[in-house]
Structures are given as C-alpha cells and as structure tokens.
mmCIF file of the N, C-alpha and C atoms, coordinates in Angstrom:
data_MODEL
# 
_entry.id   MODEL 
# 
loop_
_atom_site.group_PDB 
_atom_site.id 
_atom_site.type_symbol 
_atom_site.label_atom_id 
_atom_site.label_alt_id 
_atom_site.label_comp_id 
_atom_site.label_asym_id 
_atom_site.label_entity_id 
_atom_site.label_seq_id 
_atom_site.pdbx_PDB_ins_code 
_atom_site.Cartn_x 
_atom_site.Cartn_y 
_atom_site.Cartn_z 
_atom_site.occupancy 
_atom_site.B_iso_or_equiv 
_atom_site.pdbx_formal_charge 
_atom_site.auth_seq_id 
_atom_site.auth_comp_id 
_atom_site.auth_asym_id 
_atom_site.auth_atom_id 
_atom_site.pdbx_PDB_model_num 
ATOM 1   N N  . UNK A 1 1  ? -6.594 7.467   0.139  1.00 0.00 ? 1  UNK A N  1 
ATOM 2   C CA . UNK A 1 1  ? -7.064 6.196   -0.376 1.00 0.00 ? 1  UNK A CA 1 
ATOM 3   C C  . UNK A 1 1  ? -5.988 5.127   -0.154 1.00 0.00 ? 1  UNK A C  1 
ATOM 4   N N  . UNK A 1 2  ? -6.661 3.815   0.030  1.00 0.00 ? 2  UNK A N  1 
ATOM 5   C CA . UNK A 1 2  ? -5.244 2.985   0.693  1.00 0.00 ? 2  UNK A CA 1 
ATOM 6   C C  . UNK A 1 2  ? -4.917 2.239   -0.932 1.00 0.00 ? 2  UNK A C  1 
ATOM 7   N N  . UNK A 1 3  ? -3.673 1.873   -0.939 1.00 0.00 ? 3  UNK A N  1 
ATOM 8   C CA . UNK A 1 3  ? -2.944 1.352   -2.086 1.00 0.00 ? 3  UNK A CA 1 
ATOM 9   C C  . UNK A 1 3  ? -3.939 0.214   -1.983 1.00 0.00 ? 3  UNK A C  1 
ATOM 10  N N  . UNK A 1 4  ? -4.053 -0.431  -1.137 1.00 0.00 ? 4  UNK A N  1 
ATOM 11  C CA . UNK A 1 4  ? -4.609 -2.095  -1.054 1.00 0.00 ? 4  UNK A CA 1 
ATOM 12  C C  . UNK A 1 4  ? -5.904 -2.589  -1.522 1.00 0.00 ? 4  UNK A C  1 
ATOM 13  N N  . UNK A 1 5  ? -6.245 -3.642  -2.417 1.00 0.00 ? 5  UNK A N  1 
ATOM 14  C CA . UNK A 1 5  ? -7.113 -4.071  -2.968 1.00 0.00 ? 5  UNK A CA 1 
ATOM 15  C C  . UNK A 1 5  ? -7.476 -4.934  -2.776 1.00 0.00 ? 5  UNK A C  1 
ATOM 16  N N  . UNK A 1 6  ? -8.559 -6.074  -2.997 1.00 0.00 ? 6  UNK A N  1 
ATOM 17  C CA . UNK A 1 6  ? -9.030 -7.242  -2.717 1.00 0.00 ? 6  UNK A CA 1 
ATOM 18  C C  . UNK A 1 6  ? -7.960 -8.069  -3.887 1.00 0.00 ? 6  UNK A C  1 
ATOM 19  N N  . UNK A 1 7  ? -7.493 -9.171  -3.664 1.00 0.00 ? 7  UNK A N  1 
ATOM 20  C CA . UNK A 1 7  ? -6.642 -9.629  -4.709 1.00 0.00 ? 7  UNK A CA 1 
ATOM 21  C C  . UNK A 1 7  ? -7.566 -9.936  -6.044 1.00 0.00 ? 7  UNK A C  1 
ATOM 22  N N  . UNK A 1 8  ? -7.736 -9.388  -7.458 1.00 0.00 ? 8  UNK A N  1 
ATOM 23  C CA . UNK A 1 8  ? -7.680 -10.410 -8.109 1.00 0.00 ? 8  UNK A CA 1 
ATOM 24  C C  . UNK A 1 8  ? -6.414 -11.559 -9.080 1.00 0.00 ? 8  UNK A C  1 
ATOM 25  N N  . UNK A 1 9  ? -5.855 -11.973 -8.368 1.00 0.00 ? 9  UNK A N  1 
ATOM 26  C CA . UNK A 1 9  ? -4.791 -12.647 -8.941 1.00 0.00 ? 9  UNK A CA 1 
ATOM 27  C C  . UNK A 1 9  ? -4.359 -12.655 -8.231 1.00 0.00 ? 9  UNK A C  1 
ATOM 28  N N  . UNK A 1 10 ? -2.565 -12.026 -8.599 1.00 0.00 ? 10 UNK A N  1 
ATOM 29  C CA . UNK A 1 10 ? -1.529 -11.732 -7.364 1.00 0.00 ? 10 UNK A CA 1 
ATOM 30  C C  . UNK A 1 10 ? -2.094 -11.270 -6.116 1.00 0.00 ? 10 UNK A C  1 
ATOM 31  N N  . UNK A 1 11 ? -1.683 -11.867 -4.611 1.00 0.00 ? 11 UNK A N  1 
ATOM 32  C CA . UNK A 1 11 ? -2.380 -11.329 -3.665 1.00 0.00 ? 11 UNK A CA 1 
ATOM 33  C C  . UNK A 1 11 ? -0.988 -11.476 -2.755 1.00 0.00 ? 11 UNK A C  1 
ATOM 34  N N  . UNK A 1 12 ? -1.267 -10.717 -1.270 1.00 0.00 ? 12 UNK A N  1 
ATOM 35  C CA . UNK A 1 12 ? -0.361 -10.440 -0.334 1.00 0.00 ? 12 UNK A CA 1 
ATOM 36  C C  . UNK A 1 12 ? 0.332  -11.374 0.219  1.00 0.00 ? 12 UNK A C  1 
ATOM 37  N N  . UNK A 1 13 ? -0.606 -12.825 -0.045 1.00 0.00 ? 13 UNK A N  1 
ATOM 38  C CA . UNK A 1 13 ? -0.011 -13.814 0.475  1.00 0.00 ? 13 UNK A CA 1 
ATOM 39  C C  . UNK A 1 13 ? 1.513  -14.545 -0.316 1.00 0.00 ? 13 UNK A C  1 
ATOM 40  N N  . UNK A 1 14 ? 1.287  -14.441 -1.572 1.00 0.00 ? 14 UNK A N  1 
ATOM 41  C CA . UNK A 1 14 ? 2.193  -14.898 -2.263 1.00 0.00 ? 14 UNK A CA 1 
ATOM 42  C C  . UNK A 1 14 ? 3.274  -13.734 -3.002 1.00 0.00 ? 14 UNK A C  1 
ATOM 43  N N  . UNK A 1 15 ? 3.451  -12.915 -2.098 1.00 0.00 ? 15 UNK A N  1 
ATOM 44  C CA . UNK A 1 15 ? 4.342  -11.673 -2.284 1.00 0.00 ? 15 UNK A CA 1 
ATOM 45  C C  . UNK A 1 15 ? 5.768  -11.834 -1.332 1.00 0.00 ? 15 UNK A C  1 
ATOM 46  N N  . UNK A 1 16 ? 6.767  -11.338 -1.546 1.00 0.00 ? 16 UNK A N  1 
ATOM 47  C CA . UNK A 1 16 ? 7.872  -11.544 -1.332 1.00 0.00 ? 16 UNK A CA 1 
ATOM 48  C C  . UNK A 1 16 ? 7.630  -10.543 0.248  1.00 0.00 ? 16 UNK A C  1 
ATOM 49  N N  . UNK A 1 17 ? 7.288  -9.291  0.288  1.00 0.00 ? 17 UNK A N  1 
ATOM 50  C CA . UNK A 1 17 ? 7.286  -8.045  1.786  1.00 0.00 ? 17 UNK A CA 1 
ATOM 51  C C  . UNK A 1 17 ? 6.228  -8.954  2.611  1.00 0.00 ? 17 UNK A C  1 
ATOM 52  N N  . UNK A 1 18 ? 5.442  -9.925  1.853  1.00 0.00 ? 18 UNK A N  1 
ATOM 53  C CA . UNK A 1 18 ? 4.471  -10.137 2.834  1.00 0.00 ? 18 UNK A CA 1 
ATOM 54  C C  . UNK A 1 18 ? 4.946  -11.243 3.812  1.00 0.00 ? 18 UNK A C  1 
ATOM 55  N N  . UNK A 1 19 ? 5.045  -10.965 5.240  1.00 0.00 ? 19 UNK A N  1 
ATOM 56  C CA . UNK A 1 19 ? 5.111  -12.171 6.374  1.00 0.00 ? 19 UNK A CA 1 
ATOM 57  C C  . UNK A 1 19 ? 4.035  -12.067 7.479  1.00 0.00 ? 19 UNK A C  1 
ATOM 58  N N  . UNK A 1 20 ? 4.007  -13.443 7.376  1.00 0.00 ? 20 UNK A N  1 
ATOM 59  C CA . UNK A 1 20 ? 2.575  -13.621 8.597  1.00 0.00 ? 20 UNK A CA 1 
ATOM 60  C C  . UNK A 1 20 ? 3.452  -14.758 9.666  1.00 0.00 ? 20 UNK A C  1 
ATOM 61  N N  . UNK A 1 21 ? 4.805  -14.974 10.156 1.00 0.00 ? 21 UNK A N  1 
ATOM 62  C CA . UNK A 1 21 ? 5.363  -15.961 11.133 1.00 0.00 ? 21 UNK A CA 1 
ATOM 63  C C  . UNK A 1 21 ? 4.498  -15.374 12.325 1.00 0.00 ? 21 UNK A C  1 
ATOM 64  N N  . UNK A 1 22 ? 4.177  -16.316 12.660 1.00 0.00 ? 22 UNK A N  1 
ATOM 65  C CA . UNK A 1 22 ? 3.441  -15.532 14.488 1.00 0.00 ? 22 UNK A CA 1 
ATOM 66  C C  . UNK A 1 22 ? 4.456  -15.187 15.059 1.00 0.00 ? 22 UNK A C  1 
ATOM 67  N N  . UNK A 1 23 ? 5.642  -15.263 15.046 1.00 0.00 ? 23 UNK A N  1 
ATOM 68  C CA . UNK A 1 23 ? 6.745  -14.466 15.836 1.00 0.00 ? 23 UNK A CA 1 
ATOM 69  C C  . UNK A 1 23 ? 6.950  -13.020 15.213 1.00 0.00 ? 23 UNK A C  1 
ATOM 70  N N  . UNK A 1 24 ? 6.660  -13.161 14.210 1.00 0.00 ? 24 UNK A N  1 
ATOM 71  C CA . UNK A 1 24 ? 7.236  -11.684 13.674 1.00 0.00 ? 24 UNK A CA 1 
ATOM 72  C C  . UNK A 1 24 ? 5.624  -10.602 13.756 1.00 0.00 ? 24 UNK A C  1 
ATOM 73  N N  . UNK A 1 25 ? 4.421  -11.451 13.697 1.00 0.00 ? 25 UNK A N  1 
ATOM 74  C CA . UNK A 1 25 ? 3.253  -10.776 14.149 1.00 0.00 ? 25 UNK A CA 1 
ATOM 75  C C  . UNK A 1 25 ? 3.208  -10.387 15.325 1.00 0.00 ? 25 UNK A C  1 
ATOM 76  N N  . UNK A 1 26 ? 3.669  -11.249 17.074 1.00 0.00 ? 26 UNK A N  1 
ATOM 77  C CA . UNK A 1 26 ? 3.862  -10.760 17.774 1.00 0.00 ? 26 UNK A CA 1 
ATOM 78  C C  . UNK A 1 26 ? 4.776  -9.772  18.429 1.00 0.00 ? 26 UNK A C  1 
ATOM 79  N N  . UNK A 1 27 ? 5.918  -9.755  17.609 1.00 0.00 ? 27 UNK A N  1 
ATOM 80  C CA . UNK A 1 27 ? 6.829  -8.293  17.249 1.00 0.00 ? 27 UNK A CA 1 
ATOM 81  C C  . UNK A 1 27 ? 6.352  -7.131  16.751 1.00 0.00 ? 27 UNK A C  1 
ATOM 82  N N  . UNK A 1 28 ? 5.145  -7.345  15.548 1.00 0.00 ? 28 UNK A N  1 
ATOM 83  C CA . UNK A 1 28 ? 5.203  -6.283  15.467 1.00 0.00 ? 28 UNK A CA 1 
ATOM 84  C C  . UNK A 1 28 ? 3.593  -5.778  15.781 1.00 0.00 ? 28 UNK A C  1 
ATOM 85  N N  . UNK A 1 29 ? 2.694  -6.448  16.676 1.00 0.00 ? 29 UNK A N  1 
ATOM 86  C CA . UNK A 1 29 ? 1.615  -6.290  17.338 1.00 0.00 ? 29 UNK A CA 1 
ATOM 87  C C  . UNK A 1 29 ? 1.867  -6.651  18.489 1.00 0.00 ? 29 UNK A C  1 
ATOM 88  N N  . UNK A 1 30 ? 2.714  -6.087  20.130 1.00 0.00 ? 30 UNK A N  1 
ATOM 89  C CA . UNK A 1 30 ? 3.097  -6.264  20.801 1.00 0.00 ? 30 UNK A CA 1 
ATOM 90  C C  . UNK A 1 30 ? 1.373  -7.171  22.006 1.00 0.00 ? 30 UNK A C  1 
ATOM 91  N N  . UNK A 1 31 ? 0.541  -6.396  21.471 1.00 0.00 ? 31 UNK A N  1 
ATOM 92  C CA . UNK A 1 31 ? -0.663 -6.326  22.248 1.00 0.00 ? 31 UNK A CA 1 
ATOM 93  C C  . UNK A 1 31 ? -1.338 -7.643  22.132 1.00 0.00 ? 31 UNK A C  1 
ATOM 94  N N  . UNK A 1 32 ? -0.641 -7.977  20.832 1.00 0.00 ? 32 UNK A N  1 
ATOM 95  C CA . UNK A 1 32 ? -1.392 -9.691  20.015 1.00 0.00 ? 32 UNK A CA 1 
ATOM 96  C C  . UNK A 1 32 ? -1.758 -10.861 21.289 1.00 0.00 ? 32 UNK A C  1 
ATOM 97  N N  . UNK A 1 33 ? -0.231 -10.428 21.938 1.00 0.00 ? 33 UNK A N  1 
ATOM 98  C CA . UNK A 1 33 ? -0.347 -11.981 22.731 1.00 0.00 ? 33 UNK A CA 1 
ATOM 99  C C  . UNK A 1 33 ? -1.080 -12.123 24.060 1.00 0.00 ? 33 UNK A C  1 
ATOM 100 N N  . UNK A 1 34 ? -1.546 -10.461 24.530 1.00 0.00 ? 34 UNK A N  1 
ATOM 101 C CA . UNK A 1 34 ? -2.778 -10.400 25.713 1.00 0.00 ? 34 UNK A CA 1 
ATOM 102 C C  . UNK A 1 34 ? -3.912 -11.250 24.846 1.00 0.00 ? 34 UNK A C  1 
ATOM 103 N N  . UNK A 1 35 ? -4.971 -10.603 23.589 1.00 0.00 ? 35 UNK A N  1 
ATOM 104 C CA . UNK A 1 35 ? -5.738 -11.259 23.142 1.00 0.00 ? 35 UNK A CA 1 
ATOM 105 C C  . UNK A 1 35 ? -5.890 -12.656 22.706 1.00 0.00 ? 35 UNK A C  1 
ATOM 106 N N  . UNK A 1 36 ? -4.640 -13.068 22.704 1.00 0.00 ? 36 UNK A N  1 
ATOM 107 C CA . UNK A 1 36 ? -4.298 -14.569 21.907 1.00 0.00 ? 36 UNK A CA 1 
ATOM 108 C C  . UNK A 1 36 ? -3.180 -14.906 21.856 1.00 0.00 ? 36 UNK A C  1 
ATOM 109 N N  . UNK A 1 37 ? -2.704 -14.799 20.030 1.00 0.00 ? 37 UNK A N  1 
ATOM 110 C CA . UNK A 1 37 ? -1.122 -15.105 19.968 1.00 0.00 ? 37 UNK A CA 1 
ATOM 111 C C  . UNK A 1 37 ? -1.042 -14.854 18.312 1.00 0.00 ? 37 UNK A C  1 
ATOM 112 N N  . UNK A 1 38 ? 0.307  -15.070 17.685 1.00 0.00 ? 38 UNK A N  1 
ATOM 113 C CA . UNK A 1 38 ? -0.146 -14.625 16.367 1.00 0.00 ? 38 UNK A CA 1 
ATOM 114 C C  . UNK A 1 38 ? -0.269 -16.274 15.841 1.00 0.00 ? 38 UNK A C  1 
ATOM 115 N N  . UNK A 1 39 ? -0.389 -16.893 16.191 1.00 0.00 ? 39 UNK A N  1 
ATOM 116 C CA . UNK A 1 39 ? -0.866 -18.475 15.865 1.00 0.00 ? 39 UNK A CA 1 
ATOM 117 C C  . UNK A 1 39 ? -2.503 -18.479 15.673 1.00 0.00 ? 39 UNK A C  1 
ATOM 118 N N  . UNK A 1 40 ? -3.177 -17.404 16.581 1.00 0.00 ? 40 UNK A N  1 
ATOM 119 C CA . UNK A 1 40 ? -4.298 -17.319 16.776 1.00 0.00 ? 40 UNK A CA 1 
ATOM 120 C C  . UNK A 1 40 ? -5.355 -17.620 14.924 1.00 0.00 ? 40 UNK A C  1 
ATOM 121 N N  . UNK A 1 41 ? -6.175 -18.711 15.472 1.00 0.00 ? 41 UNK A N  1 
ATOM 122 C CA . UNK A 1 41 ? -7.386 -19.087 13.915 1.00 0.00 ? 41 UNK A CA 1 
ATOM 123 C C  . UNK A 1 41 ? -7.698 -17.379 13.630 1.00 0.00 ? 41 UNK A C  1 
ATOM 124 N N  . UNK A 1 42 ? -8.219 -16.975 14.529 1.00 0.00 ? 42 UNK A N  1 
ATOM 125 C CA . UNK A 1 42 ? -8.877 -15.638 13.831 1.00 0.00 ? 42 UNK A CA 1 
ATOM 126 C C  . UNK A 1 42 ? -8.006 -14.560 13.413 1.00 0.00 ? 42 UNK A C  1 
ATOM 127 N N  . UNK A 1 43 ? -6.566 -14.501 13.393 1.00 0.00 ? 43 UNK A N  1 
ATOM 128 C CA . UNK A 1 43 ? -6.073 -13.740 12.044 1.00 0.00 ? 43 UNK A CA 1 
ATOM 129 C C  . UNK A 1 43 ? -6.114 -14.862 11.100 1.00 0.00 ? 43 UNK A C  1 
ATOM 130 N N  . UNK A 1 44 ? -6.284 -15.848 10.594 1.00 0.00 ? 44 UNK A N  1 
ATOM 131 C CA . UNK A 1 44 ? -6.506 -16.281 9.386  1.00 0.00 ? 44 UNK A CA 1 
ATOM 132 C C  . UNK A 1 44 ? -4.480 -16.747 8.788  1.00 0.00 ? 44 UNK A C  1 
ATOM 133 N N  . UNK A 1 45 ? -4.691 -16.117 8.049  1.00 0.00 ? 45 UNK A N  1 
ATOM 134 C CA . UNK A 1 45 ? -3.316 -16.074 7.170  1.00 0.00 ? 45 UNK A CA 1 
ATOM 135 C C  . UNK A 1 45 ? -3.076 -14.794 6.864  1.00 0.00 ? 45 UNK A C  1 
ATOM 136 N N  . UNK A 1 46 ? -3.692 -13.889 7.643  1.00 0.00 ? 46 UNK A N  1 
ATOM 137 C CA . UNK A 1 46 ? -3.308 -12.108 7.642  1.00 0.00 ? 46 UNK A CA 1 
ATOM 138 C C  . UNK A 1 46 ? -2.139 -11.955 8.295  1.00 0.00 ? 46 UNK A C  1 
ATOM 139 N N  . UNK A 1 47 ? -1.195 -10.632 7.673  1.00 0.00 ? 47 UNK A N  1 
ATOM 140 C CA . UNK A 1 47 ? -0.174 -10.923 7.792  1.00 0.00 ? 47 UNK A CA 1 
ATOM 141 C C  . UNK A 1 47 ? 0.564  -9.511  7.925  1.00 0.00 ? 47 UNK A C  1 
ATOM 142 N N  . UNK A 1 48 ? 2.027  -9.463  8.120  1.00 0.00 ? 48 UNK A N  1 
ATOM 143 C CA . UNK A 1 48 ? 2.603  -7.636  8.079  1.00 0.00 ? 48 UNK A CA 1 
ATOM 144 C C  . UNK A 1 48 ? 3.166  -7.153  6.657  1.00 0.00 ? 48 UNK A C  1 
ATOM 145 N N  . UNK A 1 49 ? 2.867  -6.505  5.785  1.00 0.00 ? 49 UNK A N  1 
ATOM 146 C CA . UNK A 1 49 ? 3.454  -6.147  4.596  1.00 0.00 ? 49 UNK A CA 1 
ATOM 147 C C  . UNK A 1 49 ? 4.481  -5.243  5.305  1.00 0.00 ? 49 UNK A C  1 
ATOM 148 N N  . UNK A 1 50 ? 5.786  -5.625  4.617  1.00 0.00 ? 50 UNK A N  1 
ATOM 149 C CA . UNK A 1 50 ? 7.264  -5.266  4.874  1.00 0.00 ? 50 UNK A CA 1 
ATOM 150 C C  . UNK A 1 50 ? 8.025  -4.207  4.449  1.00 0.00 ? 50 UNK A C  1 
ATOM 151 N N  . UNK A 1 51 ? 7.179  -4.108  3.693  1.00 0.00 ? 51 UNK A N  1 
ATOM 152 C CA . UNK A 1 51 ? 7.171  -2.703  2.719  1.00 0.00 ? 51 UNK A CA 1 
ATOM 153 C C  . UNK A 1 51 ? 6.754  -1.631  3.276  1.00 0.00 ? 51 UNK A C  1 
ATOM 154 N N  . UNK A 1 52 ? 5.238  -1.678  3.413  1.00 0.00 ? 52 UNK A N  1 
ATOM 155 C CA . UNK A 1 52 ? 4.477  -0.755  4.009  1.00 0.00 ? 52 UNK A CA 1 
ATOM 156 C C  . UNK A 1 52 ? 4.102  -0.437  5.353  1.00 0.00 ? 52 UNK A C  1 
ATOM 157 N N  . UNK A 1 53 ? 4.750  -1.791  6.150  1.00 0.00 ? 53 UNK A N  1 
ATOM 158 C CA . UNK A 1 53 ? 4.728  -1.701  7.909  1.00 0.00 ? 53 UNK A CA 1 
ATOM 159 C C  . UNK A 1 53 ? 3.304  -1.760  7.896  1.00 0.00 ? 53 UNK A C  1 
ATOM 160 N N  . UNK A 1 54 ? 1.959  -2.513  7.635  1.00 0.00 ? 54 UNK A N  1 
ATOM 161 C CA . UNK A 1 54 ? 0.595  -2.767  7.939  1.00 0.00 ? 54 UNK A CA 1 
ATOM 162 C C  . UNK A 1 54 ? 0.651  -4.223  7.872  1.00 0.00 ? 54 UNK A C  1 
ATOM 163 N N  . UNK A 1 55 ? -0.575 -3.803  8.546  1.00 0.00 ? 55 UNK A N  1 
ATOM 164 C CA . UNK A 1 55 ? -1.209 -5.815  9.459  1.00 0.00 ? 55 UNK A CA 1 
ATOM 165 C C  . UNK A 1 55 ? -2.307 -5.582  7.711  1.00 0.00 ? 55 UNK A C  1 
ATOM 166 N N  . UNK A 1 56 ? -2.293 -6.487  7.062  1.00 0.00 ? 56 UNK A N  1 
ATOM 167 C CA . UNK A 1 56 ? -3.335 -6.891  6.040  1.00 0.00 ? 56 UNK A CA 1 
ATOM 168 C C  . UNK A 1 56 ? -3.898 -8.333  5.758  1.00 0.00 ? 56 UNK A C  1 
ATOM 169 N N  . UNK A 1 57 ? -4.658 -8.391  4.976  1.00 0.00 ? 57 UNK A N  1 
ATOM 170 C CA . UNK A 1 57 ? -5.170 -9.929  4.531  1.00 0.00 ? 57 UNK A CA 1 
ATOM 171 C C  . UNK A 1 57 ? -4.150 -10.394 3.999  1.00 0.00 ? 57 UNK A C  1 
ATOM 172 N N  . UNK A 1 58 ? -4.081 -11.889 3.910  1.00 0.00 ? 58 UNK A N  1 
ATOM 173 C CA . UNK A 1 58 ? -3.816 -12.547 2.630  1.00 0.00 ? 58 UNK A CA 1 
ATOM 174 C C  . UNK A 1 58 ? -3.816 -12.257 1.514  1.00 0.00 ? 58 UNK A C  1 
ATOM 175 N N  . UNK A 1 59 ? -5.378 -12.293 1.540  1.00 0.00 ? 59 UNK A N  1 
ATOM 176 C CA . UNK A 1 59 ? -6.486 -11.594 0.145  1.00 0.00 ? 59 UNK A CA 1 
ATOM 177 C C  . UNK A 1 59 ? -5.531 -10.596 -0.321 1.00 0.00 ? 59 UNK A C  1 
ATOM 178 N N  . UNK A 1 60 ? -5.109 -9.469  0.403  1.00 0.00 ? 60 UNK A N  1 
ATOM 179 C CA . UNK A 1 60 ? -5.079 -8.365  -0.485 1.00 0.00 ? 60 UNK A CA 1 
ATOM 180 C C  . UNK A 1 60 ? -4.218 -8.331  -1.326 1.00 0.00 ? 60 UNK A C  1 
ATOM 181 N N  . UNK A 1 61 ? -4.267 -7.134  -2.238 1.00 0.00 ? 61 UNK A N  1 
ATOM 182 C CA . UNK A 1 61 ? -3.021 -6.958  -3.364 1.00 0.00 ? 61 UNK A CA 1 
ATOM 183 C C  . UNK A 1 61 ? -2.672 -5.651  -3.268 1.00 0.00 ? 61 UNK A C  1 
ATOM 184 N N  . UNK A 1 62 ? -1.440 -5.455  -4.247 1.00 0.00 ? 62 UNK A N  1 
ATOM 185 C CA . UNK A 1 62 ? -1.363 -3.532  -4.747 1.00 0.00 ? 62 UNK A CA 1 
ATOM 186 C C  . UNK A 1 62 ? -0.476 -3.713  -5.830 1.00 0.00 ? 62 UNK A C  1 
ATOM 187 N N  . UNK A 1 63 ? 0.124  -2.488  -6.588 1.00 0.00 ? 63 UNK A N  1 
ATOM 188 C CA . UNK A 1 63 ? 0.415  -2.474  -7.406 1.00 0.00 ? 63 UNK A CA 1 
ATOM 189 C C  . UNK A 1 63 ? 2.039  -3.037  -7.311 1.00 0.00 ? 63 UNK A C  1 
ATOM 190 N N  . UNK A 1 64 ? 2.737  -2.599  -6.111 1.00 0.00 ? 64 UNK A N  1 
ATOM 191 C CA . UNK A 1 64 ? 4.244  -3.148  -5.621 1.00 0.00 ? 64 UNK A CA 1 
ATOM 192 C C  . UNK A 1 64 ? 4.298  -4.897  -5.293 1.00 0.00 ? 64 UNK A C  1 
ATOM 193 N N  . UNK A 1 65 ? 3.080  -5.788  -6.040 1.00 0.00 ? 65 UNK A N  1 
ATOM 194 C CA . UNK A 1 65 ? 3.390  -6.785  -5.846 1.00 0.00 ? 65 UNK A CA 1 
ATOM 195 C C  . UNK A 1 65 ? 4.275  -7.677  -6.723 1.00 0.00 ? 65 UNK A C  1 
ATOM 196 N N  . UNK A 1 66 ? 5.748  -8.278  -5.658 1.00 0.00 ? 66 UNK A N  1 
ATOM 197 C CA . UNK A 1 66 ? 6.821  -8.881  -6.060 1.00 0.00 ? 66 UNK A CA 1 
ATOM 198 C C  . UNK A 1 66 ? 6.695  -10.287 -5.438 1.00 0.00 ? 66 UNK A C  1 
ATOM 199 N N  . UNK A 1 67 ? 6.801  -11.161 -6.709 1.00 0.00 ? 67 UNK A N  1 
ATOM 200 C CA . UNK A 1 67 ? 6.926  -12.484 -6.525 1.00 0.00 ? 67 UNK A CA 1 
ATOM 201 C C  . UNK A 1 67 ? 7.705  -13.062 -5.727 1.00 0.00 ? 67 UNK A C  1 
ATOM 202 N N  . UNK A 1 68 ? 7.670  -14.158 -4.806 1.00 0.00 ? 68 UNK A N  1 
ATOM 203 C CA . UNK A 1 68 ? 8.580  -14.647 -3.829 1.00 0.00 ? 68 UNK A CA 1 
ATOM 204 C C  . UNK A 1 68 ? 9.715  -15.590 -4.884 1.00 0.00 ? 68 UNK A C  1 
# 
C-alpha cells in the first residue's frame, strides 16, 4: 500500500522533501526532456519527494509531512 494520500490539509507541495525545479525533475526523469521538459503544463506542479525518491502530485500528502 503506498504511504501517499490525496492531501487533506498538509500536502506535498508545501513540504520541505518536496521539489518540483524542472532542473532537478529533469535529473531525476532523464527521459522528461525527449517528451517535453520539466517546465512542461502537463506535470502541473507534480513534483520528486526527497525522501522517498518518487515523481508525485502536489495534491498529495503522508504521514512524514515536514513544514518548509
């Protein structure tokens, strides 16, 4: 079962592990920049949790969420 939840409240975006820089998305989705780029509209504000090394929403939450 994955730790990750739909946010209610605290969410991934406003977490300290969470980064979405399109440089650090295209680091760590090497493949990103054939399809697009990590600037790209359609990831949104999805992003890499730093913690857990996964591509996630914004939206999401878990229980290891630390305030920036």
């Amino acid at each position: 079962m994955s730790p990750f939840t739909q946010a209610r409240g605290a969410s991934c975006e406003t977490c300290r592990h969470f980064d979405n820089a399109p440089d650090r998305m295209e680091r760590a989705l090497p493949g990103l920049a054939i399809l697009s780029s990590g600037t790209a509209s359609a990831r949104d504000a999805d992003g890499i949790c730093t913690l857990y090394e996964r591509y996630l929403s914004a939206r999401s939450s878990c229980a290891r969420y630390a305030p920036r």
